[in-house]
C-alpha positions as CSV (number, residue, x, y, z in Angstrom):
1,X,113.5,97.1,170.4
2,X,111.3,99.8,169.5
3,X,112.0,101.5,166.0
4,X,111.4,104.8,164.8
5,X,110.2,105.4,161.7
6,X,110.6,108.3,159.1
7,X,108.5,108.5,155.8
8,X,109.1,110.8,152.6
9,X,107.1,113.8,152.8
10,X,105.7,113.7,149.6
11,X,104.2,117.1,149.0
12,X,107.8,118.8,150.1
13,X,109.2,116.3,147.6
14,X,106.9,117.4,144.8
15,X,107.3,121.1,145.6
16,X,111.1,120.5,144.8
17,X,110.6,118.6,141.4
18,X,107.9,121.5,140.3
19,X,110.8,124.4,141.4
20,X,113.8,122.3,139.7
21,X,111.3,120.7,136.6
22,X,109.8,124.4,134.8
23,X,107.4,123.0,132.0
24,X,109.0,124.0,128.7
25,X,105.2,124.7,127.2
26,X,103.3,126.2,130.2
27,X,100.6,128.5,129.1
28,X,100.0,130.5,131.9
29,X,103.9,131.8,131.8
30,X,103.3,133.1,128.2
31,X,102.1,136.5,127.1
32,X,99.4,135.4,125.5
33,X,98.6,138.0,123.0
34,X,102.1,138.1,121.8
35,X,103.3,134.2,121.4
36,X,103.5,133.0,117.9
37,X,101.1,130.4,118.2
38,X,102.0,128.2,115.2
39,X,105.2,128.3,116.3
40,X,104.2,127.0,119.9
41,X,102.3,124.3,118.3
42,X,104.2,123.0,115.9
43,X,107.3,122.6,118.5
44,X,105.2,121.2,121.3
45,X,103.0,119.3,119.5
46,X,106.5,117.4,117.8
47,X,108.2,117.1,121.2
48,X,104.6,115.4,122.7
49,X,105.1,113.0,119.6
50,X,107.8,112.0,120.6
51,X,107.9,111.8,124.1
52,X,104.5,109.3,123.7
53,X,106.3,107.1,121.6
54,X,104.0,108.2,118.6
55,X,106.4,109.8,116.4
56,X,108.6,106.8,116.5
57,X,105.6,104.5,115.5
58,X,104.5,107.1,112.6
59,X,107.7,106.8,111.1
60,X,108.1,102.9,111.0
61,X,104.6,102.2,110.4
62,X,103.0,104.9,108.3
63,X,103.5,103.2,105.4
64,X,102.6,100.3,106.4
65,X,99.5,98.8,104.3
66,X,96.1,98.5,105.9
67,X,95.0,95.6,105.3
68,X,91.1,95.6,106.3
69,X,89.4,92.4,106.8
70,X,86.1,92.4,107.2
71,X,84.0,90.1,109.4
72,X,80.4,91.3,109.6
73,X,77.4,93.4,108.1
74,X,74.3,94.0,109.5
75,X,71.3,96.2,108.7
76,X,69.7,97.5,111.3
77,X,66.0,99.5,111.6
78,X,68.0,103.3,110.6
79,X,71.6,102.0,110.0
80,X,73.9,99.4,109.4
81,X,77.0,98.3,111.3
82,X,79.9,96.5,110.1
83,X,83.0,94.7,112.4
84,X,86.0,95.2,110.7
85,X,90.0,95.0,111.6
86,X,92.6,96.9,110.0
87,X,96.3,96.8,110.6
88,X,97.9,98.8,112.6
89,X,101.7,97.6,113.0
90,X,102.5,94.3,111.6
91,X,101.2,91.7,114.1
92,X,99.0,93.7,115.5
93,X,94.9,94.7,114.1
94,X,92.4,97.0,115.3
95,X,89.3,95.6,115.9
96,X,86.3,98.3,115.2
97,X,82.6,98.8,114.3
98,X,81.6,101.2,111.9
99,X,78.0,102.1,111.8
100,X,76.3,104.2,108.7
101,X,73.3,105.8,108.9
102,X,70.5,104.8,106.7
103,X,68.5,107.1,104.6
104,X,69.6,110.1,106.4
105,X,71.4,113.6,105.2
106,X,73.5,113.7,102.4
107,X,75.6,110.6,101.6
108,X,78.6,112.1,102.9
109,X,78.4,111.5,106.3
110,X,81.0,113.1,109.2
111,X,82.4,110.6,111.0
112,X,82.9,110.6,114.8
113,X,85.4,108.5,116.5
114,X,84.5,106.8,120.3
115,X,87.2,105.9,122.0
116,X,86.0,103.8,125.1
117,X,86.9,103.8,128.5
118,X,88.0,101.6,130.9
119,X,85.4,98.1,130.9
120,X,85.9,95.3,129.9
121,X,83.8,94.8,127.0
122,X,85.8,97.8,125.2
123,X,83.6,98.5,122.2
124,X,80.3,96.6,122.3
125,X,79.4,99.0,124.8
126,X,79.6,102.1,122.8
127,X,77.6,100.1,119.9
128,X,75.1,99.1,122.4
129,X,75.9,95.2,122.6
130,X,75.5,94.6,126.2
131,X,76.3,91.2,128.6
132,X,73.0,91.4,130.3
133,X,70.4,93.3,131.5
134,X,72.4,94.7,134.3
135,X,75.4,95.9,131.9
136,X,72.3,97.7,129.7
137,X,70.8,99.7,132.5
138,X,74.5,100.7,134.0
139,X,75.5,101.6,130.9
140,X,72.5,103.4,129.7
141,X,72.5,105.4,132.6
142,X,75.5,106.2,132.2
143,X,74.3,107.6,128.4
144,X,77.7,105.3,127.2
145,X,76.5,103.9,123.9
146,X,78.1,107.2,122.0
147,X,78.5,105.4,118.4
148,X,74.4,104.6,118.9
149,X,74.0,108.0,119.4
150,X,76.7,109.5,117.1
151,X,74.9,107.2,114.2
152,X,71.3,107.9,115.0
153,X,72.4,111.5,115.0
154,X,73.3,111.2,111.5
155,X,76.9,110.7,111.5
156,X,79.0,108.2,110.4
157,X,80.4,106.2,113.9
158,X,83.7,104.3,114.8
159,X,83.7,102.3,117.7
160,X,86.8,100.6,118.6
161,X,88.9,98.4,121.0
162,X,91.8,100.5,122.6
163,X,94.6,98.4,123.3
164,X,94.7,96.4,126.4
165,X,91.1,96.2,126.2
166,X,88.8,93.2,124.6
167,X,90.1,91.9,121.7
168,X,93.0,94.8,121.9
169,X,93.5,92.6,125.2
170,X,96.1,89.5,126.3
171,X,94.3,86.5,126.5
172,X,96.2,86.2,130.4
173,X,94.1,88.8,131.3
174,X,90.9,88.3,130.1
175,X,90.8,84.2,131.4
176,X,91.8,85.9,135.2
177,X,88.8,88.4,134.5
178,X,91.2,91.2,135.3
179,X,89.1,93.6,132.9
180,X,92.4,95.1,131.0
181,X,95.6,94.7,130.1
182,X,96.7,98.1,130.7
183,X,99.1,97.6,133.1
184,X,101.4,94.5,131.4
185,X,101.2,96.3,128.0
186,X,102.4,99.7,129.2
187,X,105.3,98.3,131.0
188,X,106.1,96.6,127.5
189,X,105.8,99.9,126.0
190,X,107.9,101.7,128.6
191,X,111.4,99.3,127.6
192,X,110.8,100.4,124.3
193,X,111.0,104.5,124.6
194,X,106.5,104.0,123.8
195,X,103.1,104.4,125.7
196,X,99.7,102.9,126.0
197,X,98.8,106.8,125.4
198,X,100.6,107.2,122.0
199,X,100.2,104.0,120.6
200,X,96.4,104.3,121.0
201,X,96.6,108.1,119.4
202,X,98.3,105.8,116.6
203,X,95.6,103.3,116.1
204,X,93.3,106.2,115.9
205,X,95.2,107.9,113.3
206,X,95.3,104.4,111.3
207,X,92.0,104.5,111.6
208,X,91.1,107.9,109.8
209,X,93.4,106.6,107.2
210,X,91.1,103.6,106.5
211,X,87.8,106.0,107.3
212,X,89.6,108.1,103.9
213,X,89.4,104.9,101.4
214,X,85.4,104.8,102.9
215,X,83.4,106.6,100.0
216,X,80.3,107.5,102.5
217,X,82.8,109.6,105.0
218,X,83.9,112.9,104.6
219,X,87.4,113.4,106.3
220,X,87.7,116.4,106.5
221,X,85.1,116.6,109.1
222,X,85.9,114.2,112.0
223,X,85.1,114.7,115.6
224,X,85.9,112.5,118.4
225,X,84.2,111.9,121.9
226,X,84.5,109.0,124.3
227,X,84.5,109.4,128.8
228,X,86.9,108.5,130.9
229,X,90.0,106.7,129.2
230,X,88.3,107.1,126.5
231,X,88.1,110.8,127.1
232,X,92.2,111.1,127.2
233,X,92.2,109.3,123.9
234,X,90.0,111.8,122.5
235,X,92.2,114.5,124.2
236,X,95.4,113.7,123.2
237,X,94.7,112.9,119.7
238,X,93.0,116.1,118.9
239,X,96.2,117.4,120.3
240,X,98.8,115.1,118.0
241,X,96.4,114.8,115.3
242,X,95.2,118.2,113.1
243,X,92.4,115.8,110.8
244,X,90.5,115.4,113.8
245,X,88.2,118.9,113.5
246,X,86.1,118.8,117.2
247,X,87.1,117.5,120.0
248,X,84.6,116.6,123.1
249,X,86.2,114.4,125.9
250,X,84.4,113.7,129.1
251,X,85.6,113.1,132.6
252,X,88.5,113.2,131.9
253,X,89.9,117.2,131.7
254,X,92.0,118.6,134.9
255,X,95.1,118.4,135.9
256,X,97.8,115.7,135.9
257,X,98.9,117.1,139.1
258,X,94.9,117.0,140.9
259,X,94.1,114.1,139.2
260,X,96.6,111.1,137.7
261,X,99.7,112.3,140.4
262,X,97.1,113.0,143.4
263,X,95.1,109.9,143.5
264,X,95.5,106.0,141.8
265,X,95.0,106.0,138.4
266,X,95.2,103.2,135.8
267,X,99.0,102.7,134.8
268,X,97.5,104.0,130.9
269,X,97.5,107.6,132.1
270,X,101.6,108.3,132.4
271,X,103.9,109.7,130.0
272,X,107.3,109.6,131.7
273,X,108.5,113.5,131.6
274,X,105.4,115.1,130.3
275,X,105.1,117.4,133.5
276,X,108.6,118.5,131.8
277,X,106.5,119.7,128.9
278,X,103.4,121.2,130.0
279,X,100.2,120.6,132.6
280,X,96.8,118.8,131.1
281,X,95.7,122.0,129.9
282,X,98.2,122.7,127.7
283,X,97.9,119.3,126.1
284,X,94.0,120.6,125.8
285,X,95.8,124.3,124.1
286,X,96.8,122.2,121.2
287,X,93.7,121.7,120.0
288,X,93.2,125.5,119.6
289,X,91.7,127.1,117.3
290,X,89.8,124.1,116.8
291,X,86.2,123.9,118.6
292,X,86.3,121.7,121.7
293,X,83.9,121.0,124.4
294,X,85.4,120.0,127.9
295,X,82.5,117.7,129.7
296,X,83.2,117.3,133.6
297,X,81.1,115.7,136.2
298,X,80.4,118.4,139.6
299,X,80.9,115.3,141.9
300,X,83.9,113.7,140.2
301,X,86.4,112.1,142.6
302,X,89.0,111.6,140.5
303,X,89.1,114.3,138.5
304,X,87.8,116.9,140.8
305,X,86.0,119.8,139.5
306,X,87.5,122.6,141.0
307,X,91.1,121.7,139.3
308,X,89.2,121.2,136.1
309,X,87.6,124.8,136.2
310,X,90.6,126.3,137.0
311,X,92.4,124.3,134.5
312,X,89.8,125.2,131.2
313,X,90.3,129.0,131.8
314,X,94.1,128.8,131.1
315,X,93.0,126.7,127.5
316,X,90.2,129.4,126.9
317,X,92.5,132.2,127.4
318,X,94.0,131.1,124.9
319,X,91.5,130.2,122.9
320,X,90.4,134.0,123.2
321,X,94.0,135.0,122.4
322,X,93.7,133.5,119.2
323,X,90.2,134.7,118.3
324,X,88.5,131.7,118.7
325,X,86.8,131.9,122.5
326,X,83.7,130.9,121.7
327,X,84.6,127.6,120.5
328,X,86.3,126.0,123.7
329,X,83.1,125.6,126.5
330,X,83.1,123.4,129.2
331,X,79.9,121.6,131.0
332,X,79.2,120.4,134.0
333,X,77.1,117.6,134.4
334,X,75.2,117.0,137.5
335,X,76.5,113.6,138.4
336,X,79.9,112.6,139.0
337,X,82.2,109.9,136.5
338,X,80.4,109.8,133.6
339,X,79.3,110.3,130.0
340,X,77.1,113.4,129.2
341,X,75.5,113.2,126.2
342,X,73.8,117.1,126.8
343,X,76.2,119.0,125.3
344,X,77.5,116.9,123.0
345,X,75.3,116.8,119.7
346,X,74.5,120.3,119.8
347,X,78.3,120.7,119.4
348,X,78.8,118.5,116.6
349,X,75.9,119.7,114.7
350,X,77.1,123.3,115.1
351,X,80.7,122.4,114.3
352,X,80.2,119.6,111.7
353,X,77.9,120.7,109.6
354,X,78.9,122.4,106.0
């Protein structure tokens, strides 16, 4: 017997959840020359918090000390890099570099945090520490060693595992050479009301907090820049985080609905109910007033570059509303999923200096 089939028809079904689901933060429903903006922020920015998980962590684990335990130091030809591991929650340490520049500027150095994206080597890439010779020219190509470059720019550099990568990582995982551990860890995270997403915006914010016992860093200039995953770790804690001063995330800005709902995506990417909220963009109008730099590739797949133009003019319009336009920008670099180094330095140096 023959038997007919009938399938969901998803894009009537998503139609229906965007007319019954209004986002409670949407920017482009606001008049944006009249909206209390403090008022917007403060009440997004909390319900975010929460809905990631992160306010729950902040308030158990705040307090709880850091506990740094160092493991290396080395001097290199123009700055030295140390691996460290602070606590984060107990049980659980945040493996990081932290690479000083030598003889340059003024003693007080800027620091810029590098979230990576999703490899398997986490870290050692952004520092430069590659597998073979392979892993150096893809990488390099890809211009992904940012905490080289932050440090050799003359900033102060952090470069650390984000959980369910490397030594963030299950050991299960790593022996079956699966690259991550992204998807066991968020389903943990999911039974208990957290996200991959906020608890890694939480091990950056324990990370600042060590950064301030560092006598070398100045805190209240920090900047953070990383591509890909990376790049929504950068995105989202400039948006939950008001230490972090510039924000420059790369391939990652669009839209959840173009992007992370229209395509597969990595199971690290999804905040149950944050289309209840607000879009990606106005996750990105958090940051504001506070300069940030958009970097998208033209020939992105999966974060296609027409949704991510349309996307920064709703943050810069309200960037302009608050009289700040000239510090959101976006570039578009002439590849497709990558880092972009271009743009970036010029930005920090205009933004972090005194």
């Amino acid at each position: 017997m023959r038997i007919s089939m009938q399938y969901l028809n998803t894009a009537a079904y998503v139609n229906r959840l965007d007319e019954r689901y209004k986002p409670q933060y949407e920017i482009t429903k606001l008049d944006l020359n009249h909206t209390d903006w403090h008022s917007w922020r403060t009440d997004f920015r909390s319900k975010l918090a929460k809905l990631t998980g992160l306010s729950d962590m902040q308030s158990q684990f705040s307090a709880v000390p850091l506990q740094v335990r160092a493991v290396s130091r080395e001097e290199r030809s123009d700055y030295t890099i140390e691996k460290l591991f602070v606590t984060a929650e107990p049980g659980v340490e945040i493996p990081f570099y932290l690479l000083l520049p030598l003889g340059k500027g003024e003693g007080c150095y800027p620091l810029v945090l590098t979230p990576h994206g999703h490899g398997p080597r986490g870290k050692e890439t952004y520092v430069g520490h590659y597998a073979d010779e392979a892993d150096r020219a893809e990488n390099e190509a890809g211009e992904r060693d940012i905490a080289l470059q932050a440090v050799k720019a003359g900033y102060a550099a952090i470069a650390m595992d984000v959980r369910g990568f490397a030594e963030m990582g299950r050991r299960q995982e790593w022996e079956q050479n699966k690259g991550s551990s992204c998807l066991e860890l968020q389903r943990i995270s999911l039974l208990y009301g957290r996200t991959l997403i906020g608890e890694r915006v939480f091990d950056i914010g324990r990370l600042i907090d060590y950064a301030a016992t560092r006598p070398e860093i100045d805190t209240s200039r920090i900047a953070i820049t990383g591509n890909s995953g990376g790049g929504t770790v950068s995105l989202f804690a400039a948006a939950l985080d008001e230490r972090i001063t510039v924000c420059a995330p790369s391939s990652y800005f669009c839209t959840f609905r173009d992007s992370i709902m229209a395509m597969h995506h990595c199971s690290c990417n999804y905040i149950p109910g944050i289309l209840q909220l607000g879009e990606m963009y106005d996750v990105a109008a958090l940051v504001a007033p506070r300069p940030l730099l958009l970097i998208n590739g033209k020939d992105d797949m999966i974060f296609p570059i027409e949704a991510a133009k349309e996307a920064f003019s709703y943050v810069h319009a309200v960037y302009a509303a608050q009289g700040a336009a000239d510090r959101c920008r976006q570039f578009v670099g002439h590849e497709g999923h990558r880092y972009y180094k271009e743009p970036v330095w010029p930005f920090m140096k205009q933004y972090l200096s005194r």
